[in-house]
mmJSON file of the N, C-alpha and C atoms, coordinates in Angstrom:
{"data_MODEL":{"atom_site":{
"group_PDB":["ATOM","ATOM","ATOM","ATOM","ATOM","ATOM","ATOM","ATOM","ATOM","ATOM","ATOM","ATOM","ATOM","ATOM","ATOM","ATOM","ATOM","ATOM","ATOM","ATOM","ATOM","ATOM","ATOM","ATOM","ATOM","ATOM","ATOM","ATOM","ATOM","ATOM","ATOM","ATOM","ATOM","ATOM","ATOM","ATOM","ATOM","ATOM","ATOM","ATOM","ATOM","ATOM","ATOM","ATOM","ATOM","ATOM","ATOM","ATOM","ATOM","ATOM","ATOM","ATOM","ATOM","ATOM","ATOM","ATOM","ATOM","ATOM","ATOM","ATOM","ATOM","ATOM","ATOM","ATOM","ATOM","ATOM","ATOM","ATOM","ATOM","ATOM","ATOM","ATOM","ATOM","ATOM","ATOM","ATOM","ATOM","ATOM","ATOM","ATOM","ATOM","ATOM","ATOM","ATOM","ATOM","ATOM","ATOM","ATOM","ATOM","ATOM","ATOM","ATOM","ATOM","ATOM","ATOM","ATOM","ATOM","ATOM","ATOM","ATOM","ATOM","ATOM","ATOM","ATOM","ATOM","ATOM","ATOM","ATOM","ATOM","ATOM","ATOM","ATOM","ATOM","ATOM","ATOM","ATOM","ATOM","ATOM","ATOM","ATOM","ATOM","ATOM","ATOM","ATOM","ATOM","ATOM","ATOM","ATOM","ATOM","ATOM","ATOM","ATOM","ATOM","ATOM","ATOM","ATOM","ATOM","ATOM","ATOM","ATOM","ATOM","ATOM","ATOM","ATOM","ATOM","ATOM","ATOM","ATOM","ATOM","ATOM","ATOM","ATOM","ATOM","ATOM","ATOM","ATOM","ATOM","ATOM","ATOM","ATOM","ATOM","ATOM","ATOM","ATOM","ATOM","ATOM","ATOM","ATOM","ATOM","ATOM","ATOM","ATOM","ATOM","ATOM","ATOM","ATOM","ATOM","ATOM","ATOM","ATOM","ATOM","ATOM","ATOM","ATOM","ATOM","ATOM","ATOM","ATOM","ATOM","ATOM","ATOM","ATOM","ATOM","ATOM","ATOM","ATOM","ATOM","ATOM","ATOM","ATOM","ATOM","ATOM","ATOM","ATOM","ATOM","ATOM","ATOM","ATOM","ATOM","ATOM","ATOM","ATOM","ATOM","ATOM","ATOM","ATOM","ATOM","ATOM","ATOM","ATOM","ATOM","ATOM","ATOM","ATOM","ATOM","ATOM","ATOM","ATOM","ATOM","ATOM","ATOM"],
"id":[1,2,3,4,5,6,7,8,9,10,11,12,13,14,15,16,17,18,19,20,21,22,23,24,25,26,27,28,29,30,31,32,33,34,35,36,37,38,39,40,41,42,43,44,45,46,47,48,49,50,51,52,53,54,55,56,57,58,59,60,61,62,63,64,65,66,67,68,69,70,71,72,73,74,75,76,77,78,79,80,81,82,83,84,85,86,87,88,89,90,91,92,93,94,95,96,97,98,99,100,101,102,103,104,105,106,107,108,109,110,111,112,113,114,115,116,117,118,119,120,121,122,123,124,125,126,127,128,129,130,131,132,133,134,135,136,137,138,139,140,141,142,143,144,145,146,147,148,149,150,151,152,153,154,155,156,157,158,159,160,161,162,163,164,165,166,167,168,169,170,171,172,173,174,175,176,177,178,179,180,181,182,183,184,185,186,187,188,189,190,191,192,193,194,195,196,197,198,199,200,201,202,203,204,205,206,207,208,209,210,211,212,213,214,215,216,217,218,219,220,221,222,223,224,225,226,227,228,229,230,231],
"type_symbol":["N","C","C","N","C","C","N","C","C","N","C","C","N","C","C","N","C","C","N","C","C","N","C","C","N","C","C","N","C","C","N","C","C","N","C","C","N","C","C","N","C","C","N","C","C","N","C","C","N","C","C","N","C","C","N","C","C","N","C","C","N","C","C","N","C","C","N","C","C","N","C","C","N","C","C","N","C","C","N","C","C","N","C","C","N","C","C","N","C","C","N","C","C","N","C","C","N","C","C","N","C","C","N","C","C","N","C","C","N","C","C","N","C","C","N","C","C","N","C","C","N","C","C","N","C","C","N","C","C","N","C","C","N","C","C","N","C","C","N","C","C","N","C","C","N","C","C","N","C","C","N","C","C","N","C","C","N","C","C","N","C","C","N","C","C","N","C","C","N","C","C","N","C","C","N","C","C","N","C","C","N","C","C","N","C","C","N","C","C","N","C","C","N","C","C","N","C","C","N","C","C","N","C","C","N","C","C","N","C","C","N","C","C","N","C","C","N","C","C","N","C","C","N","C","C","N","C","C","N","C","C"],
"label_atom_id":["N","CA","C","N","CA","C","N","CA","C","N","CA","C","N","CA","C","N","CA","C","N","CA","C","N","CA","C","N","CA","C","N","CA","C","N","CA","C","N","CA","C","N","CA","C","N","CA","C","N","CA","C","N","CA","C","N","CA","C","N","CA","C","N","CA","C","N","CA","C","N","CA","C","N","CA","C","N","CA","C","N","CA","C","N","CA","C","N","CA","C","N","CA","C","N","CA","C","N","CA","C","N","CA","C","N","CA","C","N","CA","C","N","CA","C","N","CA","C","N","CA","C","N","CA","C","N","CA","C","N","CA","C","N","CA","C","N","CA","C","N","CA","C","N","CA","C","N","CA","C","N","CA","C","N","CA","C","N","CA","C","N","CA","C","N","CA","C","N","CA","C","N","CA","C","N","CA","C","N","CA","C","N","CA","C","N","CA","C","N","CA","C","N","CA","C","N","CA","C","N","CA","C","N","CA","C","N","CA","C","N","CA","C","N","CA","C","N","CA","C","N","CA","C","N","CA","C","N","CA","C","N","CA","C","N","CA","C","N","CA","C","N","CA","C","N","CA","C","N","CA","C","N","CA","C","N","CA","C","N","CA","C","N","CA","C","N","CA","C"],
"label_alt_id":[null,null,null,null,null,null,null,null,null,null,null,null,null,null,null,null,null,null,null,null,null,null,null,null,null,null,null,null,null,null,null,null,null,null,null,null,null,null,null,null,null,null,null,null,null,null,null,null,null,null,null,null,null,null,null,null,null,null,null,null,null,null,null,null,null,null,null,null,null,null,null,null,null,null,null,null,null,null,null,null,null,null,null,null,null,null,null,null,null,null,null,null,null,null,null,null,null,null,null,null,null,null,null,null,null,null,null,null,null,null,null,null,null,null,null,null,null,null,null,null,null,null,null,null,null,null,null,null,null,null,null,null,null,null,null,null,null,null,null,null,null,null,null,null,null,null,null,null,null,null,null,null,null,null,null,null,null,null,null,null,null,null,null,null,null,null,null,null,null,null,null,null,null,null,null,null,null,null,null,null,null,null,null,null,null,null,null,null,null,null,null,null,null,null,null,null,null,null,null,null,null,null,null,null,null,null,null,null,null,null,null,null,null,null,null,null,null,null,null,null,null,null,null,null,null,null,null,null,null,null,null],
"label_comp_id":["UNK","UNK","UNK","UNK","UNK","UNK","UNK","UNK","UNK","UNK","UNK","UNK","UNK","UNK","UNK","UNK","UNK","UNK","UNK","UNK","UNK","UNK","UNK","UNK","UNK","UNK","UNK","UNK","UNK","UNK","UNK","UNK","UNK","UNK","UNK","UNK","UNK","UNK","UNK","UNK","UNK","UNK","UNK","UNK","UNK","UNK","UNK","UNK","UNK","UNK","UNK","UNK","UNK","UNK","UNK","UNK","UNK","UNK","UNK","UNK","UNK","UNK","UNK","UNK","UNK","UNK","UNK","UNK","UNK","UNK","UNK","UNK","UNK","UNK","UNK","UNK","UNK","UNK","UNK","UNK","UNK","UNK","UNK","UNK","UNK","UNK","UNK","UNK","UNK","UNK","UNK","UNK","UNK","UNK","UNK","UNK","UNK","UNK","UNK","UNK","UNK","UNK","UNK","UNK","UNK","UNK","UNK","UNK","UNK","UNK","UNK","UNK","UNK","UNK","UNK","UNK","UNK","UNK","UNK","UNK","UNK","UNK","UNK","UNK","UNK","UNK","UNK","UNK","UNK","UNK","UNK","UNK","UNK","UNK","UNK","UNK","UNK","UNK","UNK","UNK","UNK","UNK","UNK","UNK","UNK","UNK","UNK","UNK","UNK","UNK","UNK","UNK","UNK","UNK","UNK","UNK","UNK","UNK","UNK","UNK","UNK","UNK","UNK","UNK","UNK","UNK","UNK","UNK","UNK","UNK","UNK","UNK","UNK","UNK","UNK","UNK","UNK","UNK","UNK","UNK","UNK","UNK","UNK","UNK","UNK","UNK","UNK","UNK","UNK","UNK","UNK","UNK","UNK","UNK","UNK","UNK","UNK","UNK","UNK","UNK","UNK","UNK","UNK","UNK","UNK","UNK","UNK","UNK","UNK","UNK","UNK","UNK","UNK","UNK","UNK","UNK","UNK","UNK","UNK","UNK","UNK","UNK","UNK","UNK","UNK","UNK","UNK","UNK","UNK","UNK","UNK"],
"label_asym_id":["A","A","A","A","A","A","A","A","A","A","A","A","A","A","A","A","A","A","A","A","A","A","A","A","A","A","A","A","A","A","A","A","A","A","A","A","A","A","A","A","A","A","A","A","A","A","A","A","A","A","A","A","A","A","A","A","A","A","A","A","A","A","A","A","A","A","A","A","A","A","A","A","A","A","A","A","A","A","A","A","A","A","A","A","A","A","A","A","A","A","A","A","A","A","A","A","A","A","A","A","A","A","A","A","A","A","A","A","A","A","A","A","A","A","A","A","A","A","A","A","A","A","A","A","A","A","A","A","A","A","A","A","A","A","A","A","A","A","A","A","A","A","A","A","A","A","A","A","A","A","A","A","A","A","A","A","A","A","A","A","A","A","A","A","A","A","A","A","A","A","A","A","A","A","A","A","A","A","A","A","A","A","A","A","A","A","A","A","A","A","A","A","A","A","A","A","A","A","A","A","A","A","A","A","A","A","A","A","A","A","A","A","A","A","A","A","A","A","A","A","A","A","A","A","A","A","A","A","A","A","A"],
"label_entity_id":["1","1","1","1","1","1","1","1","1","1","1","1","1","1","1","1","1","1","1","1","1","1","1","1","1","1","1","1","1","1","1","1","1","1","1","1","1","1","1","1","1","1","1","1","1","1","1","1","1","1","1","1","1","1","1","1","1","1","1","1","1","1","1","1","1","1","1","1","1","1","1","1","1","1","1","1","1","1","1","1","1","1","1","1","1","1","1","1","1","1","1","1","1","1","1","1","1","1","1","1","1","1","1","1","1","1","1","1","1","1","1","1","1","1","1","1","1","1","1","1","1","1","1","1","1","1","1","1","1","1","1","1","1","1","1","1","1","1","1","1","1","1","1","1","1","1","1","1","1","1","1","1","1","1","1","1","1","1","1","1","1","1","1","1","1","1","1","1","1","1","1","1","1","1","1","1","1","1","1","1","1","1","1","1","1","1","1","1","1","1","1","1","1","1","1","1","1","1","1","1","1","1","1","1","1","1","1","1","1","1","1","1","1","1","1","1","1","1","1","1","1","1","1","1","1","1","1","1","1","1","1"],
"label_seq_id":[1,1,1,2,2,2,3,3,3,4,4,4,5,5,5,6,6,6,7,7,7,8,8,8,9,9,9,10,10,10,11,11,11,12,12,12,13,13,13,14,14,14,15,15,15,16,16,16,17,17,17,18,18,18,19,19,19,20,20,20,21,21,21,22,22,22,23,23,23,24,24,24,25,25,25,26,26,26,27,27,27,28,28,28,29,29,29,30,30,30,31,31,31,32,32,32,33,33,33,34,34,34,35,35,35,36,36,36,37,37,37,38,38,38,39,39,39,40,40,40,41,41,41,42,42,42,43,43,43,44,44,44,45,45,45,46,46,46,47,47,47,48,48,48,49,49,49,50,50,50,51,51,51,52,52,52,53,53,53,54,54,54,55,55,55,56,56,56,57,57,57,58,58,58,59,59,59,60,60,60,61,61,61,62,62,62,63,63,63,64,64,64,65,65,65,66,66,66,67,67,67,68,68,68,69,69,69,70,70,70,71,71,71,72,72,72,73,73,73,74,74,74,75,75,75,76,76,76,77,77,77],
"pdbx_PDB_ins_code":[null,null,null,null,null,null,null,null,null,null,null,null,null,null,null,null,null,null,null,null,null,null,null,null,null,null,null,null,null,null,null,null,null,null,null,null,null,null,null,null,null,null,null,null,null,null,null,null,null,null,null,null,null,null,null,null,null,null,null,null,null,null,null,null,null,null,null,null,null,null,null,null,null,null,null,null,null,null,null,null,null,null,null,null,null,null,null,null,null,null,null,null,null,null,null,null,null,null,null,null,null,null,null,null,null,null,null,null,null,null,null,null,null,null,null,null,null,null,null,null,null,null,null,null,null,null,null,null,null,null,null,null,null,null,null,null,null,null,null,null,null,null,null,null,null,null,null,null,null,null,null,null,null,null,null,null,null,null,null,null,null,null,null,null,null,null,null,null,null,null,null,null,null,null,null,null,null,null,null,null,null,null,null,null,null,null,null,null,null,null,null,null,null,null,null,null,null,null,null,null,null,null,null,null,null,null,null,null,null,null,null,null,null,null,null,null,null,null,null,null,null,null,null,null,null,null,null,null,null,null,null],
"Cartn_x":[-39.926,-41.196,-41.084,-41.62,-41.305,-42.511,-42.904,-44.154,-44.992,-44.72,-45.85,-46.607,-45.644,-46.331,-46.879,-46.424,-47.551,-48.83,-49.203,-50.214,-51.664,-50.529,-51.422,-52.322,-53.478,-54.573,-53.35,-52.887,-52.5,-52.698,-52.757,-52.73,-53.263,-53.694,-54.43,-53.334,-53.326,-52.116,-52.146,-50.68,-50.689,-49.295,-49.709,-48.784,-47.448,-46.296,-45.331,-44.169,-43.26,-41.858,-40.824,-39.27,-38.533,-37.926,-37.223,-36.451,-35.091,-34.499,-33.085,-33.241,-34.045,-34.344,-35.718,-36.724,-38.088,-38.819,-38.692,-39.855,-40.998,-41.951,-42.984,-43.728,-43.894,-44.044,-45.186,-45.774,-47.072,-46.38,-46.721,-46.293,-47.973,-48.069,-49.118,-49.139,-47.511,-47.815,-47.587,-48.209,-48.317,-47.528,-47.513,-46.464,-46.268,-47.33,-47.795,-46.962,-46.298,-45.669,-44.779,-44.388,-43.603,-42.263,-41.612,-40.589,-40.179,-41.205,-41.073,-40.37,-40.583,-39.938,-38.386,-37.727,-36.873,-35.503,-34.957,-33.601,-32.684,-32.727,-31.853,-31.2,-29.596,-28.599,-29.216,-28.381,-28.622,-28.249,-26.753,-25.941,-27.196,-27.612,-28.337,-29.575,-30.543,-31.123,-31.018,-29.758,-29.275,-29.591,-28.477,-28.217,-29.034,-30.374,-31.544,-32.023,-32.262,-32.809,-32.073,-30.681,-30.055,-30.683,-30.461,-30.353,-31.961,-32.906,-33.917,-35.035,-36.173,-37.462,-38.545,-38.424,-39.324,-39.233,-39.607,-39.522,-38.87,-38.57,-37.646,-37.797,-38.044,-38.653,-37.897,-38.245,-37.978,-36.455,-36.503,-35.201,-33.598,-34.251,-33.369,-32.977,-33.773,-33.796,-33.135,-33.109,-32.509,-31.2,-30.873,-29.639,-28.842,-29.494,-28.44,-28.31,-28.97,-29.007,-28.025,-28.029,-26.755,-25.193,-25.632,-24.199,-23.75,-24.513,-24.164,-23.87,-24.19,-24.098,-22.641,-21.606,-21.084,-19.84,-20.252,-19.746,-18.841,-19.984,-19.49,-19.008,-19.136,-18.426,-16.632,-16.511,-15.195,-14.396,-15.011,-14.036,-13.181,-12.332,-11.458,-12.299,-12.178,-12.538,-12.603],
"Cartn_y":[-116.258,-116.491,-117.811,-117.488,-118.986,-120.084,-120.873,-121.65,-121.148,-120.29,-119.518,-118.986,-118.148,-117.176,-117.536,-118.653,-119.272,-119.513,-120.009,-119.871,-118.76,-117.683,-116.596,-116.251,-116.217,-116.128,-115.323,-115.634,-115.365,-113.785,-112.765,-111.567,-110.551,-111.419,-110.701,-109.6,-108.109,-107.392,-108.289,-108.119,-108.651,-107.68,-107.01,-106.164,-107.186,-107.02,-107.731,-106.817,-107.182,-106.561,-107.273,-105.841,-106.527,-107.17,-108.329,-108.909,-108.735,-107.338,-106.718,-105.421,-104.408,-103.121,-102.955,-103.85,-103.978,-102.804,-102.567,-101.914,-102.087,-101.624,-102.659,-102.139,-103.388,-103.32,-104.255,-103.729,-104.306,-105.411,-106.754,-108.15,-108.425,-108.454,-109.279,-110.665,-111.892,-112.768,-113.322,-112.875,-113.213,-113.232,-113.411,-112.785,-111.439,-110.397,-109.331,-108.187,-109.12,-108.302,-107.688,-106.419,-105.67,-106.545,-107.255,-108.009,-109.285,-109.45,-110.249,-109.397,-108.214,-107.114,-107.582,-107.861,-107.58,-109.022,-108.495,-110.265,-110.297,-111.899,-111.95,-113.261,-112.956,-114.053,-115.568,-117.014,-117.779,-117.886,-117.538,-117.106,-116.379,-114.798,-113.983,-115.162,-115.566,-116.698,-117.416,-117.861,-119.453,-118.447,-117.121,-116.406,-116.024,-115.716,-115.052,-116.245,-117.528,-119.263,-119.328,-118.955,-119.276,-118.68,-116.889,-116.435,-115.302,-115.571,-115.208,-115.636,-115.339,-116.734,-115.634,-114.705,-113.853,-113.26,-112.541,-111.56,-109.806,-109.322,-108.21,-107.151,-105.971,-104.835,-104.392,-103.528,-102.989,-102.759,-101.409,-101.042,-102.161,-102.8,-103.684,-105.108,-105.008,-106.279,-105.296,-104.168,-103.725,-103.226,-102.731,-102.831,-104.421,-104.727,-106.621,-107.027,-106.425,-106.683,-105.86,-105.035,-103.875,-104.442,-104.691,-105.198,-106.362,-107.243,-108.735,-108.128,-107.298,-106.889,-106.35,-105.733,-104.503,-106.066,-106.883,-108.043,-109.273,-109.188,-110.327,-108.819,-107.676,-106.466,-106.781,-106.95,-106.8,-107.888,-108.978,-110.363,-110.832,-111.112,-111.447,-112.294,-112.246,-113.051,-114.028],
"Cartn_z":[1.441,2.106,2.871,4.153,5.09,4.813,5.437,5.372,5.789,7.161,7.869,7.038,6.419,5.721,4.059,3.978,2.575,2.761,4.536,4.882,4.603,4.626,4.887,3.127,2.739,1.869,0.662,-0.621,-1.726,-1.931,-2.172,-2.322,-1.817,0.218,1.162,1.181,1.7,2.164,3.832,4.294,5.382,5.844,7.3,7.99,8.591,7.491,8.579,9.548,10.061,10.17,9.83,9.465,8.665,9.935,9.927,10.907,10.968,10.202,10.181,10.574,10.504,10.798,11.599,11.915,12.489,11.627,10.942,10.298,9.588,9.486,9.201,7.85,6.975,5.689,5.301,4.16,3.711,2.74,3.104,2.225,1.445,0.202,-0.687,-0.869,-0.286,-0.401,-1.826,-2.763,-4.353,-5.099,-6.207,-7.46,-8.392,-6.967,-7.641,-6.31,-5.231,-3.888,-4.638,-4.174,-4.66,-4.792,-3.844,-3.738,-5.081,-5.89,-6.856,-8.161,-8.203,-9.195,-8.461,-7.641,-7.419,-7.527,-8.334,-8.978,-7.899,-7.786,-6.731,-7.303,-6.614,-6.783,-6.105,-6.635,-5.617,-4.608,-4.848,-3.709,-2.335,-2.876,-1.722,-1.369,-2.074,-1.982,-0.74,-1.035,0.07,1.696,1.552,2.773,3.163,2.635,2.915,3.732,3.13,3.773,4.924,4.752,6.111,7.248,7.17,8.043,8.359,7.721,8.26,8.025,8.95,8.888,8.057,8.033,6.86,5.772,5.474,4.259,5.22,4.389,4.569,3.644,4.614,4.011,2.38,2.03,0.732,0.574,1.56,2.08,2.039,3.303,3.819,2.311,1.372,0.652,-0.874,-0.755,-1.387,-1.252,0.102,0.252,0.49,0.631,0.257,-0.975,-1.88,-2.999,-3.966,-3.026,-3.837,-3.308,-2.001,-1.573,-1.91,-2.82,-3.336,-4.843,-5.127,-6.398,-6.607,-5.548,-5.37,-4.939,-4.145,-4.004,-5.198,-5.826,-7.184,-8.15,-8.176,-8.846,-8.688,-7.328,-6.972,-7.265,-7.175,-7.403,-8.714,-8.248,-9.643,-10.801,-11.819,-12.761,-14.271],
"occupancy":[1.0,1.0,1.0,1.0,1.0,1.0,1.0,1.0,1.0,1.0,1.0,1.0,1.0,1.0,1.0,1.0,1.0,1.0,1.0,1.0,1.0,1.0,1.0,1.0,1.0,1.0,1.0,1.0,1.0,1.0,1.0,1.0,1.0,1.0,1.0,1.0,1.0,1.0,1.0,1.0,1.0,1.0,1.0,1.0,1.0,1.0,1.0,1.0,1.0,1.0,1.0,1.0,1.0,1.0,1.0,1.0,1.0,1.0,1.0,1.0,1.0,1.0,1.0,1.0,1.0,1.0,1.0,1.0,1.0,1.0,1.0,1.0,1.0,1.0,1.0,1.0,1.0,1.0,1.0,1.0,1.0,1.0,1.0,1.0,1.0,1.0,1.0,1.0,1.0,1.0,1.0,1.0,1.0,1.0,1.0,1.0,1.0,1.0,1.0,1.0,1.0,1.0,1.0,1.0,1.0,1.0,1.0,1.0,1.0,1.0,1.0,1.0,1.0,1.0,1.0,1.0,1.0,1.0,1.0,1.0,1.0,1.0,1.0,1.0,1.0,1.0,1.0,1.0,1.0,1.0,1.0,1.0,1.0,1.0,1.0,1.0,1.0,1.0,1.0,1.0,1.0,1.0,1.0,1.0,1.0,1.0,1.0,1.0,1.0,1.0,1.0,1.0,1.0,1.0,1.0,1.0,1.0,1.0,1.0,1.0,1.0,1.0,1.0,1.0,1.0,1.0,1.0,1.0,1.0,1.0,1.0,1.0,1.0,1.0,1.0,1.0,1.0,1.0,1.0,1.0,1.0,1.0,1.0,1.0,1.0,1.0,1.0,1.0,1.0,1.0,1.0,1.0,1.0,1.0,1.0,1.0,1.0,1.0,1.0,1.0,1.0,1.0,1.0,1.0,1.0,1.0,1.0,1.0,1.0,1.0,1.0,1.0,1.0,1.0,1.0,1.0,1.0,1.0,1.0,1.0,1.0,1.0,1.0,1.0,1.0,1.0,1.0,1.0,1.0,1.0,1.0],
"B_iso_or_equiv":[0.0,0.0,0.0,0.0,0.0,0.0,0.0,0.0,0.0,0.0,0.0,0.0,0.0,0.0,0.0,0.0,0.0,0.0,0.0,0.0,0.0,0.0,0.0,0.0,0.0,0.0,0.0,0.0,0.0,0.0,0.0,0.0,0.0,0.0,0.0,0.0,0.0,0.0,0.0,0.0,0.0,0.0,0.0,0.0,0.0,0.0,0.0,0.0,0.0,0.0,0.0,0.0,0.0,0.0,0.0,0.0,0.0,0.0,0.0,0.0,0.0,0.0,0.0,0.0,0.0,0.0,0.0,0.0,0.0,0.0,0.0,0.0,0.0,0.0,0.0,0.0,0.0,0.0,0.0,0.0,0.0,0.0,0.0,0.0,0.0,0.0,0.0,0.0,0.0,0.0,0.0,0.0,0.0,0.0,0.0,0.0,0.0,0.0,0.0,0.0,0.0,0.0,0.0,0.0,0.0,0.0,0.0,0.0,0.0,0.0,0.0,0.0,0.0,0.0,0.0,0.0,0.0,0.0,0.0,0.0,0.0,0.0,0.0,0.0,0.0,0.0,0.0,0.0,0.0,0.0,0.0,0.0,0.0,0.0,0.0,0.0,0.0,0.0,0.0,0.0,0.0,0.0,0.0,0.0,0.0,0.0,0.0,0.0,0.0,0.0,0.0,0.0,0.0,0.0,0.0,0.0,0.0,0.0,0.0,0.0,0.0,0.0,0.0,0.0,0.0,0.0,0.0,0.0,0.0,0.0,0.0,0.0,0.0,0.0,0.0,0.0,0.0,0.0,0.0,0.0,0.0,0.0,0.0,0.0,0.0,0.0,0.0,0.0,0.0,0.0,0.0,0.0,0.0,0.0,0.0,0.0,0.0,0.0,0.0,0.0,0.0,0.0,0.0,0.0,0.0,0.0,0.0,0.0,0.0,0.0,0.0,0.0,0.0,0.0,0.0,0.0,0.0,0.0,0.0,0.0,0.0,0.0,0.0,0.0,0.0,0.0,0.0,0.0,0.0,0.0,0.0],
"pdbx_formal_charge":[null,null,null,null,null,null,null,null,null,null,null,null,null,null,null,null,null,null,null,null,null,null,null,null,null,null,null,null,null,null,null,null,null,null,null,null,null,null,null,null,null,null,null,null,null,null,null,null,null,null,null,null,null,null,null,null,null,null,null,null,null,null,null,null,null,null,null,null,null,null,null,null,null,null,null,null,null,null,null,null,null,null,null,null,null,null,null,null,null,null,null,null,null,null,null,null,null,null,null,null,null,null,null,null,null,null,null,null,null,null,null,null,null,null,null,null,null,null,null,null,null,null,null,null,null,null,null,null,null,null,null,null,null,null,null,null,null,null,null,null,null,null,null,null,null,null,null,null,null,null,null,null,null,null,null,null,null,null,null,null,null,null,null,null,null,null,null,null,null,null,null,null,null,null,null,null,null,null,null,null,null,null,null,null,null,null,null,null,null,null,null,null,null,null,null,null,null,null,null,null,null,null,null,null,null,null,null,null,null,null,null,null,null,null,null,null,null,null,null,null,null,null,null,null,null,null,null,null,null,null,null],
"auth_seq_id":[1,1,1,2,2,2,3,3,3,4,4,4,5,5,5,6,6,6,7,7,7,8,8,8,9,9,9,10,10,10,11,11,11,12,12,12,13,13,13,14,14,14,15,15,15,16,16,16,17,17,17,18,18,18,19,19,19,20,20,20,21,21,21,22,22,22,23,23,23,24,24,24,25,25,25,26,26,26,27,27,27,28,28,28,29,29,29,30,30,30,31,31,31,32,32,32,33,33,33,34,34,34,35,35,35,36,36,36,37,37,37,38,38,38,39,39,39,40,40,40,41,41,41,42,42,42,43,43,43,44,44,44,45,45,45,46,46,46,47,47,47,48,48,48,49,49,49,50,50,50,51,51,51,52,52,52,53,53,53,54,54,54,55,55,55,56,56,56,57,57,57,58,58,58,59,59,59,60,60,60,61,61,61,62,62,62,63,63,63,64,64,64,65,65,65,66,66,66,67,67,67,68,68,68,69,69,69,70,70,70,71,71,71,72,72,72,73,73,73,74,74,74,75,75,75,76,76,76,77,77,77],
"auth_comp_id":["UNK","UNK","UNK","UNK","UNK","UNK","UNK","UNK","UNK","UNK","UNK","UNK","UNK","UNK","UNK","UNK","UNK","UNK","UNK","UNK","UNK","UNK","UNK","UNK","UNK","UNK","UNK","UNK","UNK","UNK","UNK","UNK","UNK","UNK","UNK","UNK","UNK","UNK","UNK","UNK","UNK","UNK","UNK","UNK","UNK","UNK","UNK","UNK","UNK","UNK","UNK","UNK","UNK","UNK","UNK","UNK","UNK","UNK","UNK","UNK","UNK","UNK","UNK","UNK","UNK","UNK","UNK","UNK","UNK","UNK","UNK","UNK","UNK","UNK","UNK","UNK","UNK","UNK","UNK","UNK","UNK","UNK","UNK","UNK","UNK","UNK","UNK","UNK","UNK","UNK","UNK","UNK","UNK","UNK","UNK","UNK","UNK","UNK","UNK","UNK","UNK","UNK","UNK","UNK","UNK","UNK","UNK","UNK","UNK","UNK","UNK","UNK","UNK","UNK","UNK","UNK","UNK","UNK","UNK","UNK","UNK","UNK","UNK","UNK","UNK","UNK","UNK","UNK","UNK","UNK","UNK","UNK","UNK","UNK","UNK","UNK","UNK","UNK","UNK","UNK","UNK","UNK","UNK","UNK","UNK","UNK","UNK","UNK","UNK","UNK","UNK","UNK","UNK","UNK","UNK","UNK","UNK","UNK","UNK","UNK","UNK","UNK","UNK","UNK","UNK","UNK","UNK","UNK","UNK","UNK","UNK","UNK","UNK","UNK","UNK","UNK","UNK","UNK","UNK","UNK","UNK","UNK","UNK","UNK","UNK","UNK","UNK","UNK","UNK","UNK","UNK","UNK","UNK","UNK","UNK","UNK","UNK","UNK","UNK","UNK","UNK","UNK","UNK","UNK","UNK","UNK","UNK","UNK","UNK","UNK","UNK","UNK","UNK","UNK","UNK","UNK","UNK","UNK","UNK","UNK","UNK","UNK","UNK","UNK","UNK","UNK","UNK","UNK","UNK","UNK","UNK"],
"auth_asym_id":["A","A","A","A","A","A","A","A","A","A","A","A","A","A","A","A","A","A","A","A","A","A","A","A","A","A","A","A","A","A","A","A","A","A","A","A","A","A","A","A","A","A","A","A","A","A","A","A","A","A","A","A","A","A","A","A","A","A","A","A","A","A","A","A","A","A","A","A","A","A","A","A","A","A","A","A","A","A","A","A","A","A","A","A","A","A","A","A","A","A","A","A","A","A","A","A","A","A","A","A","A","A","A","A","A","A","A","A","A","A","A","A","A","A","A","A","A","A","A","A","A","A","A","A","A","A","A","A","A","A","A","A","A","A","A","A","A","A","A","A","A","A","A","A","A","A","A","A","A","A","A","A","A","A","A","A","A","A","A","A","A","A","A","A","A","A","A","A","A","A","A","A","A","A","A","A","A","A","A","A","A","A","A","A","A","A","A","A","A","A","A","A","A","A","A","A","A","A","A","A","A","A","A","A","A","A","A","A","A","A","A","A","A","A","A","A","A","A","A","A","A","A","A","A","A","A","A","A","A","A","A"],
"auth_atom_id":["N","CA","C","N","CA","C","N","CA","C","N","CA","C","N","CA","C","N","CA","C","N","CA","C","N","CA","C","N","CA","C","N","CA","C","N","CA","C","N","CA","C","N","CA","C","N","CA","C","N","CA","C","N","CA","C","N","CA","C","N","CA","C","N","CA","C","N","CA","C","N","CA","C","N","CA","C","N","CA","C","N","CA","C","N","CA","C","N","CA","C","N","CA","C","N","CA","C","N","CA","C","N","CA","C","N","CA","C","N","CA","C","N","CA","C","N","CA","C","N","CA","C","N","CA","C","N","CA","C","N","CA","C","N","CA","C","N","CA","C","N","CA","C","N","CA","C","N","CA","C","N","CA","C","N","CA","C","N","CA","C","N","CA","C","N","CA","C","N","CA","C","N","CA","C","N","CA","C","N","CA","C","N","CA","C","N","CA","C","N","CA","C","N","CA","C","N","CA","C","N","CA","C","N","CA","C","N","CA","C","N","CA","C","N","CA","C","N","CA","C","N","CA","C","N","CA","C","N","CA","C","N","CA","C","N","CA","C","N","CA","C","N","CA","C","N","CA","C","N","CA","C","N","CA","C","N","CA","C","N","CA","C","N","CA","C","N","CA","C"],
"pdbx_PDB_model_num":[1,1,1,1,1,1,1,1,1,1,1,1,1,1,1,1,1,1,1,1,1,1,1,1,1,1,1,1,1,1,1,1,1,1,1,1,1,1,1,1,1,1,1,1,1,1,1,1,1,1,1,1,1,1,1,1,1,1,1,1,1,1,1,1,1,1,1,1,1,1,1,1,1,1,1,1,1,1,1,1,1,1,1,1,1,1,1,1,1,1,1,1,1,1,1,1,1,1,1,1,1,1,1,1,1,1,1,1,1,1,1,1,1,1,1,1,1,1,1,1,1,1,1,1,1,1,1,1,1,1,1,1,1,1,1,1,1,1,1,1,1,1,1,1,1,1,1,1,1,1,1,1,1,1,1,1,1,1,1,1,1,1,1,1,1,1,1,1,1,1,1,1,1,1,1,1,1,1,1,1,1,1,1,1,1,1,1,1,1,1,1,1,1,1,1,1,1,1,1,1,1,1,1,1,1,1,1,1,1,1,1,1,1,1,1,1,1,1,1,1,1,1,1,1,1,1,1,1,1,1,1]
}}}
């Protein structure tokens, strides 16, 4: 979540788009957005801060999440 969008009223629905696929998805903002069910590395974390200024649809935040998963799967250890 960027600053912009902390702005926006705590568990208003608010129409965004994803900024990897443009599709457009209902954000709550809260700790009740669907996106909070969902664990993420620090690693995906950082890359997410890097490389985009919003939130990211279901889809799209789930397939990065599989592919970071599928990622640290493969590495020696």
């Amino acid at each position: 979540m960027t600053m912009s969008e902390e702005s926006t009223p705590s568990g208003i629905p608010v129409e965004r788009t994803c900024p990897i696929c443009g599709a457009a998805f209902t954000c709550m903002n809260s700790p009740s957005c669907w996106c909070a069910s969902r664990t993420l590395t620090d690693r995906l974390r950082r890359h997410l801060a890097e490389h985009y200024t919003g939130c990211l649809c279901p889809e799209c935040l789930d397939r990065l999440i599989r592919e970071e998963a599928k990622e640290t799967q493969m590495k020696p250890g």
